[in-house]
ROGU-828476 format. One record per residue (C-alpha): x, y, z. Coordinates in steps of 0.5 Angstrom, whole numbers, plus 500, padded with zeros to 3 digits. Layout:
BEGIN
XYZ;...
END
This chain:
BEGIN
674581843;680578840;679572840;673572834;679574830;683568833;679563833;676563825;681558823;684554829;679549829;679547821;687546822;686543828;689535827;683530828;684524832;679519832;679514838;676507838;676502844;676496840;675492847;669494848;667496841;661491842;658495847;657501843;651502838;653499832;649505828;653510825;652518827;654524826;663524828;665530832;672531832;678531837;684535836;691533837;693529842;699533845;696541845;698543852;698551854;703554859;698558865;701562871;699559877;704553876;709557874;714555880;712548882;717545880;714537878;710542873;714542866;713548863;708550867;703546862;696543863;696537858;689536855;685534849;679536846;672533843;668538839;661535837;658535830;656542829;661545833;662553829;667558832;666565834;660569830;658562826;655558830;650558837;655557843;656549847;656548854;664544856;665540861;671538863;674531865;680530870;684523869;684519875;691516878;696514872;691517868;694520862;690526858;688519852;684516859;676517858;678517849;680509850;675508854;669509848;669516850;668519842;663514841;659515846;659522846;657521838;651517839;649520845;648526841;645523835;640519839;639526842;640523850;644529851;645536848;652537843;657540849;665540848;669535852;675538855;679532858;685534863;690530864;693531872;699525871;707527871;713523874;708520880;704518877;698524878;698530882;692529885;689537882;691539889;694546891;702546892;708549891;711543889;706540886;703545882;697551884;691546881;686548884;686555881;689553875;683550873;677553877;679559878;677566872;682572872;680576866;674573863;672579858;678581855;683573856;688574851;691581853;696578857;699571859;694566861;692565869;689560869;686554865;679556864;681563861;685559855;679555854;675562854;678563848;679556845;671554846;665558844;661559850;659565854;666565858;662569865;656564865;656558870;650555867;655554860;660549866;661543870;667539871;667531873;672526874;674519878;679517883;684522884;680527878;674526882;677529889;679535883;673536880;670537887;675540891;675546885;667546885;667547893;672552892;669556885;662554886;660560881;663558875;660551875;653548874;654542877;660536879;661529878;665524882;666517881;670513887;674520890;678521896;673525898;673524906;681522908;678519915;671518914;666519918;669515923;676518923;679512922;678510915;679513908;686514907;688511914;688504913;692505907;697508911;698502915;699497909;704502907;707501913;706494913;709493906;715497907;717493913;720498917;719501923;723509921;721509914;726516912;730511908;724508903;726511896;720512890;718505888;714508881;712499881;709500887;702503886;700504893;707507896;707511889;700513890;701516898;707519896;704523890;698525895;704527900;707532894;700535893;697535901;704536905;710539901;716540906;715548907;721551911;718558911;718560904;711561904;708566909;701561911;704560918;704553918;710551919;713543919;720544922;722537924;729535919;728528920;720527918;720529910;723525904;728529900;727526893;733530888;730526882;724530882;726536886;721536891;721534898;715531902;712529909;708522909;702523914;705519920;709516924;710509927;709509934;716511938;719514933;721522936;717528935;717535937;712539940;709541933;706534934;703535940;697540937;694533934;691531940;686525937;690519934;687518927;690511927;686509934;683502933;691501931;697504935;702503932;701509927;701516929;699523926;704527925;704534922;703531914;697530917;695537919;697539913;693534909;686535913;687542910;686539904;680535905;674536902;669536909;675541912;675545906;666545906;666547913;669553913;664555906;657552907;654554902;659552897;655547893;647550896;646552888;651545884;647539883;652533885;652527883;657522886;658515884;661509887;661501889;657497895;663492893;670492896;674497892;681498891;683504895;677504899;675510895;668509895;668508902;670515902;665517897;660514901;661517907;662525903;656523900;652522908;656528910;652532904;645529906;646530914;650536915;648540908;641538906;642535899;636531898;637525894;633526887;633533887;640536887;644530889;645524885;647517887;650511883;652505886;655499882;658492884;663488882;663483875;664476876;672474880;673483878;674487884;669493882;673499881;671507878;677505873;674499871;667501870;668508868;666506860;659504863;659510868;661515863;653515859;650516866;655521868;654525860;646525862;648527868;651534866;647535860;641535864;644540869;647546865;643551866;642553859;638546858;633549863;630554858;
END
């Protein structure tokens, strides 16, 4: 392929970055080994599935690349397993290097705990503070810029469709194999990694998710995203909310919003999907971005239309004063459950690991993952130890447990986890 005769120098001239995380420099093994390499921090690449959404620049995926010590190009080397990490909320395509990512990887390689497998970090942040890798018109069609593979034969003949065909070319790897693949992330990388393995179970071995929005209304119907949206309405103090503005300082406000441009785009017909949300007074115009977007509910008495009148079951039902309206619709189209419903056996051959508190966390994240967790137990017969793997962490003294916080001491499990679960380590 054409790659063999690309790729001979692209490594060698590549800039090398070496990332350190000085702050908790003293939990790393202070023996030296073997350094692999991590390319520029600024390489980006143009693919097609985000070519018309406009909170996209350029239609690129921003990413960085770890090649661990041995790594040979096309025709000198043995071919590695990639695993991709997906950035968390504000995460920045520098996230899991300025958490000891580099050094980890580098010991964990020397002491032979896992096999030498190239890192692709993916950064999903733009001007909102993420896109939440969901599948929008707005946002950006992540789901099969990342998960999906056009042309894996032959990838440089024409533009690149998606991400995975890019890195096919890029890496050393059999670019067809699923054995060769995996993808993991925290927070909203989380709910990425999972979505794109539930949607392209044939191109990854296994996924991780640490403290992922992975069940909107929980298994309850009246958790997950929905007590958020009460704060939300509580912290913005007014009962029609068409005039709030996007607050970038405000975490939560910023995060709803950045989830609404991903799981409920305002759609007035342009694409044919037969869901339409025609109510002019329920979606926020935002000429900053270019983009405009629905919130998933009301407060109770505001107007609505007939379309509303289709969500028979009040999500917000232990608190009335919030009810769904056709953002919701949209945004369960987008969970994870709904997406599993309608393919089962999604996940029959992916070995899962999911990791999350037993402490409050910030978002309620974790109670998400734990109620996605029961779910995969109850409903789709993962057993526990077997293809379903479970870490649970609590809070450090006066700190609030949170995959952020505790990604450094999750990232080891997380590196063993997929290691051990590439096929190709089956041998």
């Amino acid at each position: 392929m054409m790659k063999k005769y690309l790729l001979g120098g692209m490594v060698l001239l590549a800039a090398v970055v070496i990332y350190s995380c000085s702050d908790r420099g003293s939990n790393v093994d202070p023996l030296t080994y073997d350094t692999g390499l991590v390319l520029d921090t600024y390489t980006q690449h143009a693919v097609s599935y985000l070519a018309d959404a406009p909170l996209v620049t350029n239609a690129t995926i921003k990413y960085q690349v770890y090649l661990p010590a041995g790594y040979k190009d096309y025709g000198l080397g043995e071919p590695m397993p990639v695993l991709y990490l997906l950035t968390p909320f504000r995460g920045r395509v520098q996230y899991y290097f300025n958490h000891g990512l580099t050094e980890l990887a580098d010991r964990m390689i020397g002491t032979g705990e896992i096999r030498p497998m190239v890192l692709f970090v993916i950064s999903g942040y733009n001007d909102y503070g993420g896109c939440f890798f969901g599948s929008s018109r707005v946002g950006g069609d992540y789901v099969n810029a990342l998960g999906n593979i056009v042309d894996p034969e032959d990838c440089l003949a024409g533009p690149f469709a998606t991400f995975l065909d890019y890195a096919n070319c890029l890496i050393n790897t059999i670019p067809d194999s699923v054995g060769y693949r995996a993808i993991t992330g925290i927070g909203m990388g989380g709910y990425g990694a999972m979505r794109i393995a539930v949607e392209f179970p044939e191109h990854f071995s296994a996924v991780s998710a640490v403290s992922a929005p992975l069940d909107f209304d929980g298994a309850d119907n009246a958790s997950g995203f929905l007590p958020l949206f009460q704060d939300f309405m509580n912290d913005v103090g007014r009962d029609n909310y068409s005039a709030i503005q996007f607050d970038f300082n405000n975490v939560l406000q910023s995060m709803l919003l950045a989830a609404s441009v991903a799981y409920s785009p305002h759609d007035t017909g342009i694409v044919d999907d037969g869901f339409v949300i025609t109510d002019e007074t329920s979606y926020f115009n935002d000429n900053l971005y270019d983009a405009a977007y629905h919130l998933p509910f009301y407060r109770n008495g505001q107007q609505t239309d007939t379309l509303y009148d289709t969500v028979t079951v009040d999500p917000l039902d232990v608190d009335t004063t919030i009810v769904a309206n056709g953002g919701w619709v949209a945004w369960q189209e987008n969970n994870i459950p709904t997406i599993l419903e309608a393919n089962p056996t999604a996940l029959d051959e992916t070995a899962v690991l999911l990791a999350y508190t037993t402490d409050s966390d910030e978002y309620t994240f974790n109670e998400q993952t734990g109620d996605f967790h029961d779910l995969l137990v109850n409903t789709y017969g993962k057993v526990e130890g077997v293809d379903l793997q479970t870490i649970t962490f609590d809070g450090y003294s006066d700190y609030i447990a949170s995959g952020d916080r505790f990604i450094f001491d999750l990232l080891p499990e997380i590196l063993k986890f997929h290691s051990d679960n590439f096929y190709l380590s089956k041998d």
